[in-house]
matplotlib code that plots the C-alpha trace (Angstrom):
import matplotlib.pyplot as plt

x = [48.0, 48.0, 47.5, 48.9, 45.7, 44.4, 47.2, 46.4, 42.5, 41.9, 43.0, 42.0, 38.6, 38.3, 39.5, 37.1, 34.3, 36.0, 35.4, 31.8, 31.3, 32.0, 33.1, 29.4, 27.1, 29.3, 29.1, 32.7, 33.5, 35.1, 38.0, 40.5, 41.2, 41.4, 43.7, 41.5, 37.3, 35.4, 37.0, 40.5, 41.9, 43.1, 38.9, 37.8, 40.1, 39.0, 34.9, 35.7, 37.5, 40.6, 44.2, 45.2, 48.3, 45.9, 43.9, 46.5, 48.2, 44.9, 44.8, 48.0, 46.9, 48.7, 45.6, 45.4, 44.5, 42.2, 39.2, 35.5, 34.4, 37.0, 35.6, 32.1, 33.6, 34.8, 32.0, 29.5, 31.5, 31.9, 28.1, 28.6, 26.0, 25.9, 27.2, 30.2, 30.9, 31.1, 33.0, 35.8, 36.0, 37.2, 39.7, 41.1, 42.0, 43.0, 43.8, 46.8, 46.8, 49.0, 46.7, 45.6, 47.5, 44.7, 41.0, 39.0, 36.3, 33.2, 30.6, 26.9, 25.3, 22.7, 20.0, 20.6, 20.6, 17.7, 16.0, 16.7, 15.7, 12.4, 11.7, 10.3, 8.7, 11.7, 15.1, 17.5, 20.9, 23.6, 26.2, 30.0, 32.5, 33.9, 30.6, 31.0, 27.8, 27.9, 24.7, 21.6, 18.2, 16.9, 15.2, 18.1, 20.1, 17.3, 17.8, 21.1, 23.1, 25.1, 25.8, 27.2, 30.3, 31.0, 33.6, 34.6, 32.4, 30.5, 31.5, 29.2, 31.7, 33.5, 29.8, 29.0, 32.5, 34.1, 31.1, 30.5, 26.8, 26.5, 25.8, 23.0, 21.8, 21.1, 19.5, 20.3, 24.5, 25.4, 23.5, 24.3, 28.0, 28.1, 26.5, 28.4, 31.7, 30.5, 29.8, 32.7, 35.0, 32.7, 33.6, 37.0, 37.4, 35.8, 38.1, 41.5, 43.5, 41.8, 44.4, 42.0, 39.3, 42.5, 43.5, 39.9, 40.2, 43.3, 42.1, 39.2, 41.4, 43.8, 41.0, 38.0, 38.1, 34.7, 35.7, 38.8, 36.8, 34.1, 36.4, 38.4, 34.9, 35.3, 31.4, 31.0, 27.1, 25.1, 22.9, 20.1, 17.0, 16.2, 15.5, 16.8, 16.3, 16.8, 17.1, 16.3, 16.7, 13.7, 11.3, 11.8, 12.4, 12.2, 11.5, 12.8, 12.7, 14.5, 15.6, 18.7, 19.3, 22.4, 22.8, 23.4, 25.9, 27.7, 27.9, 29.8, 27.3, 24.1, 20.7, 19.7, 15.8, 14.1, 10.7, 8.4, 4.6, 2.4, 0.4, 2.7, 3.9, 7.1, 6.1, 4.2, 7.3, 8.9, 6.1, 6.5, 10.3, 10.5, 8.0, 10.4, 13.2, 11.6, 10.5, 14.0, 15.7, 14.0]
y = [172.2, 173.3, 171.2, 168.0, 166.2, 166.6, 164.3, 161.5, 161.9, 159.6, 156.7, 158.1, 158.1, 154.7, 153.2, 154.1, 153.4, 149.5, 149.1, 150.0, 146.7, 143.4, 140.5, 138.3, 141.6, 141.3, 137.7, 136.9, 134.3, 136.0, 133.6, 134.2, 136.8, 140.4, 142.9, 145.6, 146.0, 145.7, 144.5, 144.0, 146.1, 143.0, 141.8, 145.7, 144.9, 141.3, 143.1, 146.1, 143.5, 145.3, 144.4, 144.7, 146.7, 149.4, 149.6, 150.1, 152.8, 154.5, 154.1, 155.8, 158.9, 157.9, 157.0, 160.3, 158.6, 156.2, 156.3, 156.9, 153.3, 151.8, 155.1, 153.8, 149.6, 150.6, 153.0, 150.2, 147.7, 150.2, 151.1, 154.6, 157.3, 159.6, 162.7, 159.9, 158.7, 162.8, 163.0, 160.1, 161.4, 164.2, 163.5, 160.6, 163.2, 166.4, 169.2, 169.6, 173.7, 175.5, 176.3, 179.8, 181.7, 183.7, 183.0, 186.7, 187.4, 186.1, 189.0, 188.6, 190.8, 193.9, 191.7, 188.6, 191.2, 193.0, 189.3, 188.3, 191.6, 190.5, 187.8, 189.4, 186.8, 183.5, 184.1, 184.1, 184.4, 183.2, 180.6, 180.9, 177.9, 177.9, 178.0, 182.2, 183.7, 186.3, 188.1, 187.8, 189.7, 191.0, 187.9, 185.8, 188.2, 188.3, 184.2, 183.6, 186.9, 187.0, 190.7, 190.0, 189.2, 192.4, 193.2, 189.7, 187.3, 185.3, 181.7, 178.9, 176.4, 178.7, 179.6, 175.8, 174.9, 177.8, 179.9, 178.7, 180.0, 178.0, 175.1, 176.7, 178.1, 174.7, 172.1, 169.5, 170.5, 167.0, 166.2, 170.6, 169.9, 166.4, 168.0, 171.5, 169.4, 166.5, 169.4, 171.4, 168.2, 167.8, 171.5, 171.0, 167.9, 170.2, 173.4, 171.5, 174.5, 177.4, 177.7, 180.1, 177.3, 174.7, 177.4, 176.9, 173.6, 173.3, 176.4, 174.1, 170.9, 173.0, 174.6, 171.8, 168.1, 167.7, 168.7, 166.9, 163.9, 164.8, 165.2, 162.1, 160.4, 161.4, 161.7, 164.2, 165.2, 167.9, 170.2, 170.5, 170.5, 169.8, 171.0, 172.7, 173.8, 176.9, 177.8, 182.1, 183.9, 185.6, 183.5, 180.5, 176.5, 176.9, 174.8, 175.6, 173.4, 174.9, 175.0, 175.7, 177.5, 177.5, 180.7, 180.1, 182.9, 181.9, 178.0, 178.7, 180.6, 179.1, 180.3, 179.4, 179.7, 178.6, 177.7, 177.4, 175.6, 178.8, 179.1, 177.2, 177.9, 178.5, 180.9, 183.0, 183.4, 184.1, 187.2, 188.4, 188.7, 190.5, 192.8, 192.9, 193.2, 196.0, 197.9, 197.7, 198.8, 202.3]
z = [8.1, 4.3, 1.1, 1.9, 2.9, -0.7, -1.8, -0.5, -0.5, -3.3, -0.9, 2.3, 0.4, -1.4, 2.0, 4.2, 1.6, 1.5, 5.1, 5.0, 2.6, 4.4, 2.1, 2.3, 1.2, -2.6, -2.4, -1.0, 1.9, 4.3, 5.7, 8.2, 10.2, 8.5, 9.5, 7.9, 8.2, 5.1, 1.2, 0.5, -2.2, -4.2, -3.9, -5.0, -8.2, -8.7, -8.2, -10.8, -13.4, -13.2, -12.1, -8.5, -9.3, -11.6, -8.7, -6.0, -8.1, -8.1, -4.3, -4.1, -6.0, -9.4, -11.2, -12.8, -16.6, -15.0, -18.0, -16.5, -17.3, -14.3, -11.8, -12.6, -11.7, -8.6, -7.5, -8.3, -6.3, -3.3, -3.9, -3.7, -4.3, -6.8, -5.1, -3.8, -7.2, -8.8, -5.7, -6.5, -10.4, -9.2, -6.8, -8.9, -11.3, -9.9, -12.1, -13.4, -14.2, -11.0, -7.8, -7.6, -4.9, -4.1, -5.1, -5.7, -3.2, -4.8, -5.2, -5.8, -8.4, -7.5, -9.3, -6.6, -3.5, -5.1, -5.2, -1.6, -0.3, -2.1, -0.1, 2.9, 4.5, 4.2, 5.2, 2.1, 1.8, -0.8, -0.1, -2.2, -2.6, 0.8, 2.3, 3.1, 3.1, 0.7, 0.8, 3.0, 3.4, 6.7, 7.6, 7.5, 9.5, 11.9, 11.9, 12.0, 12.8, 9.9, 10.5, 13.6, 12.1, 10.2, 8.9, 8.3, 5.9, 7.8, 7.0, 8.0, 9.3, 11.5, 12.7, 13.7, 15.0, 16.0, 17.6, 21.3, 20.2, 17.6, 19.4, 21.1, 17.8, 16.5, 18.7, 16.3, 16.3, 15.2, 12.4, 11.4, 12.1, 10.1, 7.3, 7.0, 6.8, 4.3, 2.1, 2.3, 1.8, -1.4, -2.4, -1.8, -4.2, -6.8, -6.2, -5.4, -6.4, -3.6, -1.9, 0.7, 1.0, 1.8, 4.7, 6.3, 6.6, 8.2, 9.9, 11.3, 11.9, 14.2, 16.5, 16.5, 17.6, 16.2, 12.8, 12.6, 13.6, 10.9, 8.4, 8.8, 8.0, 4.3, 4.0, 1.2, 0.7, -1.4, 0.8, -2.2, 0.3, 4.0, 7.2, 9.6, 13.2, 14.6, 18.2, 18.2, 21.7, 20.8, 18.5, 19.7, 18.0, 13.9, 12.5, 8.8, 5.4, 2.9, -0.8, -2.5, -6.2, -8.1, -9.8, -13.6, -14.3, -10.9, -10.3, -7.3, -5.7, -4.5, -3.1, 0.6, 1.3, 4.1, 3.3, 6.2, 5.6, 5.1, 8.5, 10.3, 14.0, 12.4, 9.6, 12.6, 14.5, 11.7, 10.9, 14.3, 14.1, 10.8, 12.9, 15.8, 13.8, 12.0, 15.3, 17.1, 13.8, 14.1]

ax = plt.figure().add_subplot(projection="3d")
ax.plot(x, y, z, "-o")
ax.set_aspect("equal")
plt.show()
């Protein structure tokens, strides 16, 4: 697999958000049979007040002039979110400037490192574009055995669908899995032309039935806050909140922390890893 499922993602997307919206919830009587779930694209038109031909050229990936006001129509009439409507302004118009052939390894600055390695007590590492894990501190190695990778970059997705352990590494591998891939796909509508980050996924579609199945959901989803569960062979169930930080000089790189509740069972375990971790590092 290569680039071609970027060209007709604008469809592939707008479609599968019609058939999450039956006909009575916008006020439509549904009669007859339907060959397809959800809205019609001739009833999306009618909905957004524009022309069914406009809207099936934008279906087809040749809307590349449509003006923000029509985006904003149809993502009110498909009720998407906000991360789902940034998401369809920028597949609807891809850029037009050639696709790199070879994006530069991203590299995190001595100040960032210098800041994780700070953080003694909540795991930290930094996330790039592709969802590579560029940097980490002790703590998240002790986590998620990042270095276990070395010399490659560890790279999250590969982790959850590629790594037999990384369905034992996270109890909750569904909700993990559905996540990781409903943000890369958002990453890839906002770096159409990484040619590298286009390889993984194919990469991922080849090898896992899970991910092709994921990504044939077209969820896309930011990752801003949450929690997370963590399965360690040696601490136990974590259970881990955590933040995220774009880093102002680097908008494609962002800050992971987990978080734990201070005096919590997790934030214990976590205390008496960094100790173990410390001990067997001698």
């Amino acid at each position: 697999m290569n680039g071609e499922w970027r060209e007709g993602e604008v469809g592939d997307f707008l479609r599968s958000r019609r058939a999450r919206i039956q006909p009575e919830e916008v006020g439509l009587a549904a009669h007859g049979r339907r060959r397809v779930p959800g809205l019609r694209r001739e009833e999306v038109a009618q909905l957004a007040g524009v022309s069914v031909d406009y809207y099936i050229r934008l279906e087809q990936g040749r809307g590349q002039s449509v003006s923000d006001a029509v985006l904003d129509a149809i993502a009110r009439v498909l009720r998407l979110d906000e991360t789902e409507h940034a998401y369809l302004r920028t597949v609807a118009r891809p850029p037009r400037r050639p696709r790199e052939r070879r994006t530069p390894v991203s590299r995190v600055r001595p100040g960032i490192r210098r800041l994780l390695d700070g953080m003694e007590r909540s795991p930290a590492f930094v996330l790039g574009r592709r969802m590579d894990v560029l940097a980490w501190n002790a703590l998240a190695d002790a986590v998620s055995g990042f270095s276990r990778t070395a010399p490659a970059v560890p790279n999250v997705p590969r982790q959850v669908f590629l790594d037999p352990a990384g369905r034992d590494l996270y109890p909750e591998w569904a909700a993990v899995a559905a996540q990781t891939v409903a943000h890369l796909r958002l990453n890839a509508g906002r770096y159409a032309d990484d040619t590298e980050l286009c390889a993984l996924v194919g990469e991922l579609s080849l090898k896992s039935e899970d991910f092709r199945r994921l990504w044939a959901d077209h969820e896309v989803a930011e990752c801003a806050y949450g929690v997370k569960k963590v399965r360690h062979p040696v601490a136990g169930l974590l259970t881990l909140p955590y933040e995220t930080l774009t880093v102002p000089a680097e908008p494609e790189q962002t800050i992971v922390v987990y978080t734990p509740e201070p005096g919590s069972e997790t934030a214990e375990r976590l205390t008496l890893l960094a100790s173990w971790e410390s001990s067997t590092a001698r």
